[in-house]
TIVO-2410 file (N, C-alpha, C; in nm, 3 decimals):
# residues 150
REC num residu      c1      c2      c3 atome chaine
REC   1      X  -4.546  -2.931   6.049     N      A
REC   1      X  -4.568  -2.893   6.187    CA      A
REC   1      X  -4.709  -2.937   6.224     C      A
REC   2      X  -4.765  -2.996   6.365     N      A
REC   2      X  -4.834  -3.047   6.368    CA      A
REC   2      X  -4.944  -2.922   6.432     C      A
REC   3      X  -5.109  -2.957   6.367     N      A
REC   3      X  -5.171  -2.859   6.372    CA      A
REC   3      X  -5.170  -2.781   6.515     C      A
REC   4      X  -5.161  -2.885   6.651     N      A
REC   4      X  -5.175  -2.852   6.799    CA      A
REC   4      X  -5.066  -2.757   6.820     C      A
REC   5      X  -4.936  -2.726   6.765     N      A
REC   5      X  -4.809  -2.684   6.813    CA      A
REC   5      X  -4.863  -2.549   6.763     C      A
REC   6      X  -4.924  -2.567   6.656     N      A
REC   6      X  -4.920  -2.395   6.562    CA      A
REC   6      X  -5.056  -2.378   6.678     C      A
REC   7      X  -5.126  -2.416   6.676     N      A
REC   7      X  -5.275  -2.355   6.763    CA      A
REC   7      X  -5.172  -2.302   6.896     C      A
REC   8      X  -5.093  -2.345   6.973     N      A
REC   8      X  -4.997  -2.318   7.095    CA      A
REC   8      X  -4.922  -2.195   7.072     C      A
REC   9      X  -4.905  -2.160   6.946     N      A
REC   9      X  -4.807  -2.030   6.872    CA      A
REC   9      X  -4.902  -1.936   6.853     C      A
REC  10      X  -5.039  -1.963   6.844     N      A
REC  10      X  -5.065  -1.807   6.820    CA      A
REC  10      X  -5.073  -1.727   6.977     C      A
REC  11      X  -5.092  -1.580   6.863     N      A
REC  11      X  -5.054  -1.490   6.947    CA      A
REC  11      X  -5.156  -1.390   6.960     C      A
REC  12      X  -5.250  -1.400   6.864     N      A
REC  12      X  -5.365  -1.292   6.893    CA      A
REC  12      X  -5.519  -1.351   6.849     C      A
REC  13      X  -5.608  -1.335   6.888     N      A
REC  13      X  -5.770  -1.376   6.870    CA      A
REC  13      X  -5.776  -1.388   6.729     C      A
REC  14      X  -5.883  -1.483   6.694     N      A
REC  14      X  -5.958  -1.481   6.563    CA      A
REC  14      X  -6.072  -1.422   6.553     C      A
REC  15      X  -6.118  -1.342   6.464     N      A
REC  15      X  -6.230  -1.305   6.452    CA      A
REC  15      X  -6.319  -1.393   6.300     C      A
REC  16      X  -6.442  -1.437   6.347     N      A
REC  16      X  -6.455  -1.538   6.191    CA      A
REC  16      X  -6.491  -1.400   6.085     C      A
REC  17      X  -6.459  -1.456   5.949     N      A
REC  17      X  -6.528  -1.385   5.829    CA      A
REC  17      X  -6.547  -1.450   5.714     C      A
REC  18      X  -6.612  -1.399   5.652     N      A
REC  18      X  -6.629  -1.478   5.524    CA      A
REC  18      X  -6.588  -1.371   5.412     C      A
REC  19      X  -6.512  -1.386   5.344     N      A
REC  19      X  -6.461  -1.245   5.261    CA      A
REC  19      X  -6.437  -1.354   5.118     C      A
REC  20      X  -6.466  -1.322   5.018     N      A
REC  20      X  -6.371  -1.401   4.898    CA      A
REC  20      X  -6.250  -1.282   4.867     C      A
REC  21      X  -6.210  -1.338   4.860     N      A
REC  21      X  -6.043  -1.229   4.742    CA      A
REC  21      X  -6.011  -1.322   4.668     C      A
REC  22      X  -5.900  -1.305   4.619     N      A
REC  22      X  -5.813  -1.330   4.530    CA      A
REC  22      X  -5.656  -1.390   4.547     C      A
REC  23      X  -5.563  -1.511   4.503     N      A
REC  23      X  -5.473  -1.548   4.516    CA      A
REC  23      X  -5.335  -1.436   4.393     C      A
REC  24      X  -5.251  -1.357   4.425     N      A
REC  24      X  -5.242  -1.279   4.330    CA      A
REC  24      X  -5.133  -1.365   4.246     C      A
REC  25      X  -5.077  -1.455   4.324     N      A
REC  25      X  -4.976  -1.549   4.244    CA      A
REC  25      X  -5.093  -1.661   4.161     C      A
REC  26      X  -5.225  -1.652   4.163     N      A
REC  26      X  -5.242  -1.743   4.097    CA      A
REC  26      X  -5.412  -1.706   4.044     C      A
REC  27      X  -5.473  -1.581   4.095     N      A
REC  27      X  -5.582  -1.573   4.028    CA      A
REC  27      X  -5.696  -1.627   4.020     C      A
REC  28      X  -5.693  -1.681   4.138     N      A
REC  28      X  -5.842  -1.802   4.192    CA      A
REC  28      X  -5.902  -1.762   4.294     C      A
REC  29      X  -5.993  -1.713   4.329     N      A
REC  29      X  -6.041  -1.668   4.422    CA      A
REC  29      X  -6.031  -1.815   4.616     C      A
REC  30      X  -5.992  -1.697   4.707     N      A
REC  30      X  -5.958  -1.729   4.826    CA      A
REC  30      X  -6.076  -1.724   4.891     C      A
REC  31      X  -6.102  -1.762   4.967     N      A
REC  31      X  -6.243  -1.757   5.096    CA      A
REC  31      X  -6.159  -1.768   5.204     C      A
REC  32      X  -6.174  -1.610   5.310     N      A
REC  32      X  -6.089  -1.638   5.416    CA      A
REC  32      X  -6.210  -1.615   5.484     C      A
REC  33      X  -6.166  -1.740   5.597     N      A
REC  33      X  -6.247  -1.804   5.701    CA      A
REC  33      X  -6.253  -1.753   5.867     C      A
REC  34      X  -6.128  -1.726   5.891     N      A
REC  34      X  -6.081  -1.648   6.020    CA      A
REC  34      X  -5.962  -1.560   5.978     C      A
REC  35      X  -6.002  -1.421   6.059     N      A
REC  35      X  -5.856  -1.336   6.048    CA      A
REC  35      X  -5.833  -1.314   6.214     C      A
REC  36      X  -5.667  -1.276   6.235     N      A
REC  36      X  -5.602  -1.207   6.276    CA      A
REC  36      X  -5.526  -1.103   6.274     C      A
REC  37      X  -5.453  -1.082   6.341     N      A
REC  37      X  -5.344  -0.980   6.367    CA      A
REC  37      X  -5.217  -1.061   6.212     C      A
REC  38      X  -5.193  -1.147   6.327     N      A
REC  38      X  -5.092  -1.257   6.278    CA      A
REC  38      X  -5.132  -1.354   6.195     C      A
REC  39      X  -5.263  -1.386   6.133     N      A
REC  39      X  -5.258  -1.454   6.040    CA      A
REC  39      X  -5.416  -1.474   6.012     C      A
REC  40      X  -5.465  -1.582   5.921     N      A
REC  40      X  -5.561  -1.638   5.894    CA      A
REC  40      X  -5.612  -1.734   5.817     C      A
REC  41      X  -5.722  -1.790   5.820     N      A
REC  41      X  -5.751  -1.949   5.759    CA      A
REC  41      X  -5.840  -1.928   5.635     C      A
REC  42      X  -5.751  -1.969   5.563     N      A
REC  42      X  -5.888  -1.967   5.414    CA      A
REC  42      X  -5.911  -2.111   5.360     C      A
REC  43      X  -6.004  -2.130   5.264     N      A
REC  43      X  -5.990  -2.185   5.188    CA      A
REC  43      X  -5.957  -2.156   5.057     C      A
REC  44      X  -5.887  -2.263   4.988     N      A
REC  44      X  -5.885  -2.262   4.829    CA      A
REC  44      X  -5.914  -2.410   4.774     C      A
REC  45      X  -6.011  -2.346   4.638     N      A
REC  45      X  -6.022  -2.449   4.539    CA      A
REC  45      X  -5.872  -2.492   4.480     C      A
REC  46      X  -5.767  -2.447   4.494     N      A
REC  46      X  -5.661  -2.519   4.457    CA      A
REC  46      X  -5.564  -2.578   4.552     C      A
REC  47      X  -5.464  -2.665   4.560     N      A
REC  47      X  -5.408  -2.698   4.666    CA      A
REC  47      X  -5.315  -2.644   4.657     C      A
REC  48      X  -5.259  -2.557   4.797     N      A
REC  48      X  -5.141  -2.534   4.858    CA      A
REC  48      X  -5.063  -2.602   4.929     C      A
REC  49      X  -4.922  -2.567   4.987     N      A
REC  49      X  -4.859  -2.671   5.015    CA      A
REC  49      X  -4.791  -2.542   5.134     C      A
REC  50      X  -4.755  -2.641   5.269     N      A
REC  50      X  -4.658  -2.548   5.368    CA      A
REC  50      X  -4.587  -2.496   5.311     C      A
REC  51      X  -4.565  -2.392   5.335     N      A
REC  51      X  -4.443  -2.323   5.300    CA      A
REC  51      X  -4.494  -2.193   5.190     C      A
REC  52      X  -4.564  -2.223   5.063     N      A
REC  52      X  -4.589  -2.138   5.023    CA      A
REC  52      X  -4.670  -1.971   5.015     C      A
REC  53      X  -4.681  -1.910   4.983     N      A
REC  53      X  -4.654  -1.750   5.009    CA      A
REC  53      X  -4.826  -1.722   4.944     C      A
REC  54      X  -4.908  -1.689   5.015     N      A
REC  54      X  -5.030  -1.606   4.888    CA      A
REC  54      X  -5.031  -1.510   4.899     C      A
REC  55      X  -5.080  -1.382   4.851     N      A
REC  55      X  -5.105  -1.255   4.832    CA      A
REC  55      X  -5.223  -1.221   4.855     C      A
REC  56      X  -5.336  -1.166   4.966     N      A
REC  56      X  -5.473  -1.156   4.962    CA      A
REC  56      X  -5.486  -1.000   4.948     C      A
REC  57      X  -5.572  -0.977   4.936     N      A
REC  57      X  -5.684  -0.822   4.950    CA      A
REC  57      X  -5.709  -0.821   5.049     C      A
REC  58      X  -5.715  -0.742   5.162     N      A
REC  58      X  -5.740  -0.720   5.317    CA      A
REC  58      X  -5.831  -0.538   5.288     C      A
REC  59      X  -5.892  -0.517   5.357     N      A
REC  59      X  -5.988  -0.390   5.370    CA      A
REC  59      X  -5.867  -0.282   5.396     C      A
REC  60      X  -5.876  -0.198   5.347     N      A
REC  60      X  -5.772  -0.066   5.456    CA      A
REC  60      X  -5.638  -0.094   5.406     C      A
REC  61      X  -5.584  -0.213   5.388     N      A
REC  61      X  -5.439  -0.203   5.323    CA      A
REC  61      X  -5.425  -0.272   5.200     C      A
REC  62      X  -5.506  -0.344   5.156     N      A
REC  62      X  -5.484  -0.389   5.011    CA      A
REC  62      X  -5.454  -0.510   5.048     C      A
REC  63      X  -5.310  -0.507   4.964     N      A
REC  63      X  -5.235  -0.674   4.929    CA      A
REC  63      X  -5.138  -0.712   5.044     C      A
REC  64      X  -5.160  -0.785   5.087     N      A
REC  64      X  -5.076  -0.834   5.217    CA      A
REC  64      X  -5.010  -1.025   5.178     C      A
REC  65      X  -4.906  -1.071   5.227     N      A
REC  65      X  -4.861  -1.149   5.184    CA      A
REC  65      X  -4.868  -1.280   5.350     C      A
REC  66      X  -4.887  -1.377   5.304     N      A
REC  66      X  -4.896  -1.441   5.417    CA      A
REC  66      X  -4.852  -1.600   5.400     C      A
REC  67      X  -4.797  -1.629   5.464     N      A
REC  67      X  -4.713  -1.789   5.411    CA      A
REC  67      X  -4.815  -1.935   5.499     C      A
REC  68      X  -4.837  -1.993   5.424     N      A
REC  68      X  -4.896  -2.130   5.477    CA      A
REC  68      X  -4.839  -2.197   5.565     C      A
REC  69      X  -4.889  -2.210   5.672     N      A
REC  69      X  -4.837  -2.314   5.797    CA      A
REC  69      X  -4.875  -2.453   5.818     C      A
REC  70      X  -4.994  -2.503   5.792     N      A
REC  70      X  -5.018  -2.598   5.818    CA      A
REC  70      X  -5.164  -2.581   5.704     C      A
REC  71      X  -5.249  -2.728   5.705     N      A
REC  71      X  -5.333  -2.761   5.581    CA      A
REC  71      X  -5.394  -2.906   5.621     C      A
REC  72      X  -5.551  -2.859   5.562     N      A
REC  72      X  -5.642  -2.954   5.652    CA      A
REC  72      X  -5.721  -2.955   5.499     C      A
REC  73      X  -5.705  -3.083   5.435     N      A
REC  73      X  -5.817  -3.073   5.289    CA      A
REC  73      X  -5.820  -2.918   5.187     C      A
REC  74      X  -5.918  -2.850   5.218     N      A
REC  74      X  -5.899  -2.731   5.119    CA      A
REC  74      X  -5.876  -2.614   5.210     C      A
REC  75      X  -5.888  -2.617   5.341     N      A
REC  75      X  -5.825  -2.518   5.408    CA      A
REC  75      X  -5.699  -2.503   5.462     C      A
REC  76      X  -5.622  -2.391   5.506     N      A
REC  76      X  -5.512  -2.339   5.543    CA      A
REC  76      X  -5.472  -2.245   5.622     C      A
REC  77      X  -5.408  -2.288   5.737     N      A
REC  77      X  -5.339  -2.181   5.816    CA      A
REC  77      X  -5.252  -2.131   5.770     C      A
REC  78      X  -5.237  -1.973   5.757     N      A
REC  78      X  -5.141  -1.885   5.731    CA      A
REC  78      X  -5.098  -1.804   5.853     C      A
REC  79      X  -4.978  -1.742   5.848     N      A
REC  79      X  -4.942  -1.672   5.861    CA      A
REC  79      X  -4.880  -1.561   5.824     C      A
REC  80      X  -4.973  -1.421   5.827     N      A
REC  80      X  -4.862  -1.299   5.779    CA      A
REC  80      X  -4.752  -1.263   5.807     C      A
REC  81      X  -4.674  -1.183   5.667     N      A
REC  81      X  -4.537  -1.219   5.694    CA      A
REC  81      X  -4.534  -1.045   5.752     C      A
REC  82      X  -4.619  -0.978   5.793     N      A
REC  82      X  -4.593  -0.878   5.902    CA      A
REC  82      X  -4.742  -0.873   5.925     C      A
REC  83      X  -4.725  -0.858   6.103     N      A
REC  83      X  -4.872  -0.843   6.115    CA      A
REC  83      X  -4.926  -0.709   6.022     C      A
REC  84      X  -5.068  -0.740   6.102     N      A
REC  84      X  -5.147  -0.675   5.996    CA      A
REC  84      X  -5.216  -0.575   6.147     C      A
REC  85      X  -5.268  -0.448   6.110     N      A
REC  85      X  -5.344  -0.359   6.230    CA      A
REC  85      X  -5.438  -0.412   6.277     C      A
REC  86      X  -5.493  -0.392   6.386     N      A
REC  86      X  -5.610  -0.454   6.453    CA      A
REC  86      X  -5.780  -0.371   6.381     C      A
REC  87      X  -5.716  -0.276   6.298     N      A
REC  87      X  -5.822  -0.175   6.215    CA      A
REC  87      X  -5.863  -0.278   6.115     C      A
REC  88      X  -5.768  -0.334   6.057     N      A
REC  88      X  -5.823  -0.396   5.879    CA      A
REC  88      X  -5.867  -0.534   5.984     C      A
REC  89      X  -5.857  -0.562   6.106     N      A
REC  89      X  -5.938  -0.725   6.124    CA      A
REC  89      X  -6.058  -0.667   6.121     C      A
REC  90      X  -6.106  -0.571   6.239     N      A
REC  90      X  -6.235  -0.503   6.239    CA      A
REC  90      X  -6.318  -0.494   6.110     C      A
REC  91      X  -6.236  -0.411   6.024     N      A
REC  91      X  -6.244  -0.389   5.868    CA      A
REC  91      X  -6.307  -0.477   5.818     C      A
REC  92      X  -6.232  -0.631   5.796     N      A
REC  92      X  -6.281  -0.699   5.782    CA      A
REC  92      X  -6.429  -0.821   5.835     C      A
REC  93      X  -6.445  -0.848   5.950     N      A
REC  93      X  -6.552  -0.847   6.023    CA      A
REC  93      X  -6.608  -0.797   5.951     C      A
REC  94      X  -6.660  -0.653   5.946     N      A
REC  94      X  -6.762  -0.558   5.926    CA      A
REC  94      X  -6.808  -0.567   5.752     C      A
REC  95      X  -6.686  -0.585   5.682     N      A
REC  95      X  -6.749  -0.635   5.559    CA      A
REC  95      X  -6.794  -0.748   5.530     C      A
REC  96      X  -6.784  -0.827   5.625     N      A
REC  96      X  -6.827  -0.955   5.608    CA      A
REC  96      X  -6.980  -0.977   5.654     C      A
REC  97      X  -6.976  -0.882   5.806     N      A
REC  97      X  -7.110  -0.902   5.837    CA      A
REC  97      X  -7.240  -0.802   5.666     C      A
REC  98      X  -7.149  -0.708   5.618     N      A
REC  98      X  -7.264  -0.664   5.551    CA      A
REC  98      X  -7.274  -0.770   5.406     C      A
REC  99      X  -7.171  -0.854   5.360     N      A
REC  99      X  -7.159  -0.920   5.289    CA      A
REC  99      X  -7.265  -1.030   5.342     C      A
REC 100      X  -7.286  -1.060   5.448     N      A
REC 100      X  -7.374  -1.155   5.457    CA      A
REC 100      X  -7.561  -1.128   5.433     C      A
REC 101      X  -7.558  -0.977   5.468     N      A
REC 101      X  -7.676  -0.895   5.493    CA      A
REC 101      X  -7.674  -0.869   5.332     C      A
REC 102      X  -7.642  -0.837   5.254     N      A
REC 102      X  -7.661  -0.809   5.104    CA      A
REC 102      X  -7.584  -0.948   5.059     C      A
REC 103      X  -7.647  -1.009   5.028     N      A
REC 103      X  -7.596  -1.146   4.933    CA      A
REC 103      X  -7.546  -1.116   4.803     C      A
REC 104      X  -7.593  -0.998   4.716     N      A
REC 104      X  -7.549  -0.986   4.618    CA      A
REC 104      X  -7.424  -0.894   4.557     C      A
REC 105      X  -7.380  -0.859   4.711     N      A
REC 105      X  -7.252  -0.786   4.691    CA      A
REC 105      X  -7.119  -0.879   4.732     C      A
REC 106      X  -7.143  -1.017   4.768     N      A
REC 106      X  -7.015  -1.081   4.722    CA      A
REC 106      X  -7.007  -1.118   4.616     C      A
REC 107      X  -6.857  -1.122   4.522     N      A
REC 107      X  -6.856  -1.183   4.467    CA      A
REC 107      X  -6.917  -1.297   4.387     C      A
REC 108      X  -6.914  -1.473   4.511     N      A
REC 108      X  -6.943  -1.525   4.436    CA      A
REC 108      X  -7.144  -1.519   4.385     C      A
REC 109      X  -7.189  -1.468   4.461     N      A
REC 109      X  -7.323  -1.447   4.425    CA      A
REC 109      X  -7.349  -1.384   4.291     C      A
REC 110      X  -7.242  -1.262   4.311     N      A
REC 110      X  -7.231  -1.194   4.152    CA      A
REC 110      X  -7.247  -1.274   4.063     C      A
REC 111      X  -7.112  -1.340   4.032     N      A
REC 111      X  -7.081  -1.490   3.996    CA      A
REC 111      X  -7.186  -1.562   3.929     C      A
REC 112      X  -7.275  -1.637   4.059     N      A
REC 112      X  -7.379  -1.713   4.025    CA      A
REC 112      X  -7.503  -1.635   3.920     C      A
REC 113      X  -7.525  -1.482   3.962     N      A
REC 113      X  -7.612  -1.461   3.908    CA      A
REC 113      X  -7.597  -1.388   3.775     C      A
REC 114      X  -7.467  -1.362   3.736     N      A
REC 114      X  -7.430  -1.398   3.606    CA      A
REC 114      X  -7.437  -1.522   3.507     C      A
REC 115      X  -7.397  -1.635   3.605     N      A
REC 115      X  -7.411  -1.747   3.534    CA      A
REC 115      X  -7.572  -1.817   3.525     C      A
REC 116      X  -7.664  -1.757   3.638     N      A
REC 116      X  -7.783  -1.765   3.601    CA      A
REC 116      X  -7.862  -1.693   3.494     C      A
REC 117      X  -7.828  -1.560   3.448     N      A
REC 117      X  -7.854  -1.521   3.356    CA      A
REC 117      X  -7.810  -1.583   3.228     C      A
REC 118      X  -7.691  -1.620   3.196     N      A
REC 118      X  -7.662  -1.661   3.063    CA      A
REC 118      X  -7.740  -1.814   3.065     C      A
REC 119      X  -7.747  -1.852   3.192     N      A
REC 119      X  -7.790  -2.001   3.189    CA      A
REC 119      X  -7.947  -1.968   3.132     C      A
REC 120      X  -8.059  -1.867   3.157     N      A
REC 120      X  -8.188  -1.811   3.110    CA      A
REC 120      X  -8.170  -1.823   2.961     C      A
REC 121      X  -8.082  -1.721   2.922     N      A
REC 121      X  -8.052  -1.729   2.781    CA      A
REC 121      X  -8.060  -1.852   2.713     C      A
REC 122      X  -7.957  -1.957   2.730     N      A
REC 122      X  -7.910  -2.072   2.691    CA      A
REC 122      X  -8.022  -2.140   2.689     C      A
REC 123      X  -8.144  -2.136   2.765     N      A
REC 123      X  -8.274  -2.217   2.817    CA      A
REC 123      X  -8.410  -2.123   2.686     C      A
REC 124      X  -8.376  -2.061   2.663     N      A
REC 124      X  -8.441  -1.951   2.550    CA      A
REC 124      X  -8.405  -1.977   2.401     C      A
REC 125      X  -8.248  -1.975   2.386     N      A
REC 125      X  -8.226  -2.003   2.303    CA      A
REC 125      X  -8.250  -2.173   2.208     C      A
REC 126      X  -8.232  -2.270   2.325     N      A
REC 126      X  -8.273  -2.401   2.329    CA      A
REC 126      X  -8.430  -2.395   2.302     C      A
REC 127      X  -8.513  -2.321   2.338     N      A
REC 127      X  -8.691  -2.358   2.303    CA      A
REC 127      X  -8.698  -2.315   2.151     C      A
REC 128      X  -8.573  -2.189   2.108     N      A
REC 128      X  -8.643  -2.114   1.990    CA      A
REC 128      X  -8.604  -2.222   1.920     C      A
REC 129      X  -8.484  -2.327   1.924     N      A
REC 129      X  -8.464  -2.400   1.858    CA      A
REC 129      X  -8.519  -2.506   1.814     C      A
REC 130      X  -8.569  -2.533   1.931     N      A
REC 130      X  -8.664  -2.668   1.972    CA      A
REC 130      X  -8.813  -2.641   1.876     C      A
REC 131      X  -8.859  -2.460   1.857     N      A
REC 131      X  -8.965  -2.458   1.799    CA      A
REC 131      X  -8.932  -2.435   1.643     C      A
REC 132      X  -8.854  -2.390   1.590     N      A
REC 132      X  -8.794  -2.415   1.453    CA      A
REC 132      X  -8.823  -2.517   1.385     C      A
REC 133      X  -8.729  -2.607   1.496     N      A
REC 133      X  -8.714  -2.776   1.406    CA      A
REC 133      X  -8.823  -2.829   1.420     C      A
REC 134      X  -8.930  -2.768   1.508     N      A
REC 134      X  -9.101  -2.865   1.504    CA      A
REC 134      X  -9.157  -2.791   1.401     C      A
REC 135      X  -9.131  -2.637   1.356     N      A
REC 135      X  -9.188  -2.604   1.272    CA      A
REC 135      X  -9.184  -2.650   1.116     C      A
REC 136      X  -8.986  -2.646   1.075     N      A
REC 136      X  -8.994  -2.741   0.976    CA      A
REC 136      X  -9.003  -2.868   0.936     C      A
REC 137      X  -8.985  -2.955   1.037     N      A
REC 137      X  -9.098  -3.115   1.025    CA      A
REC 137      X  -9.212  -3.077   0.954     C      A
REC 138      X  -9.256  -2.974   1.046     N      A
REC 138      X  -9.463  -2.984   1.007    CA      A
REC 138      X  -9.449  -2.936   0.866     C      A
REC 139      X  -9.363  -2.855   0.868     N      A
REC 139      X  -9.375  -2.836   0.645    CA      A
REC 139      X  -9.340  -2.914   0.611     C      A
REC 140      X  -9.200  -2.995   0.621     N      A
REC 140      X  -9.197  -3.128   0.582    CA      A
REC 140      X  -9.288  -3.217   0.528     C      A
REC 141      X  -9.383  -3.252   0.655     N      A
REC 141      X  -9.493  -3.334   0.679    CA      A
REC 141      X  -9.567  -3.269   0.562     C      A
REC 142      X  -9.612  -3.190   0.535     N      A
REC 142      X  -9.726  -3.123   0.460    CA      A
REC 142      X  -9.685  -3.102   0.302     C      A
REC 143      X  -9.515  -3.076   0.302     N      A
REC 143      X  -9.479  -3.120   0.174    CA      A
REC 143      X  -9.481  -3.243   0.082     C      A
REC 144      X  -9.428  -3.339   0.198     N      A
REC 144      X  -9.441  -3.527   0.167    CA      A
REC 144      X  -9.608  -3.524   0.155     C      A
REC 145      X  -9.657  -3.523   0.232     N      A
REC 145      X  -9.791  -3.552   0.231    CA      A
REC 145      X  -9.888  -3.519   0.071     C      A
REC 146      X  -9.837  -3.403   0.054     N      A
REC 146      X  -9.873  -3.345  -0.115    CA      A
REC 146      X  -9.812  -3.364  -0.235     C      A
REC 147      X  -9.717  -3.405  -0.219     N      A
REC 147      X  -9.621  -3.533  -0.285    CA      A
REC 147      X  -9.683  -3.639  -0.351     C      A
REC 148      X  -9.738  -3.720  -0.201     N      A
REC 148      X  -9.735  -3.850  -0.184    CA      A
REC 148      X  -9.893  -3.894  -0.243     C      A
REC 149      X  -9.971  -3.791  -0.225     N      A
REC 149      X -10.119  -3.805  -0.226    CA      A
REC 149      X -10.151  -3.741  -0.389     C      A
REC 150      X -10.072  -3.703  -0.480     N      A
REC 150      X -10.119  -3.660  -0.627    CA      A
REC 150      X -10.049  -3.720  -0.700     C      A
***
């Protein structure tokens, strides 16, 4: 279906958000981009195809199911397969705006700053190593050297 016909079909406002969840058929985190009543646009790191069904996390009601309409690179128009209250769009909005105001309560920031920590580690563990193997050269060196010289 061509993207102009579905833009002609909706039926209620978008509000933008930035929310990550979760795909429950598949366990990869979603980034939804705009919600509605009747539907909304995410992206995914994996490709979907029309027709198929995801499962998101919505504020206020949980797991809601919503089928793909159309698909532009890594994003996707959905539509829910029953609307959803005009409470959980708000809902949503509102966690999004504080998600933007605390950076470290989304997800992927979590994420990152987990993987910045182990990445500290890994950068720690690499010097102690780095000073080891200069340490036993230099005995090396000082062993050959007393060796070599009596």
């Amino acid at each position: 279906m061509a993207m102009a016909q579905v833009q002609d079909q909706r039926r209620a406002d978008r509000v933008p958000v930035r929310l990550v969840t979760s795909h429950d058929g598949g366990n990869y985190p979603l980034t939804l981009l705009n919600l509605s009543t009747t539907g909304m646009l995410l992206s995914s790191p994996r490709s979907l195809r029309v027709g198929d069904k995801v499962q998101v996390e919505l504020p206020e009601i949980g797991s809601t199911t919503a089928q793909v309409m159309w698909s532009d690179t890594d994003e996707y128009g959905c539509q829910f397969m029953q609307p959803i209250p005009e409470s959980v769009v708000f809902a949503a909005e509102a966690a999004s705006r504080r998600n933007r105001s605390h950076p470290s309560r989304q997800p992927e920031a979590r994420r990152r700053m987990v993987m910045e920590h182990h990445g500290r580690n890994d950068e720690t563990r690499a010097l102690v190593l780095l000073i080891v193997f200069l340490a036993v050269t230099v005995v090396l060196f000082y062993a050959a050297q007393a060796i070599f010289t009596n």
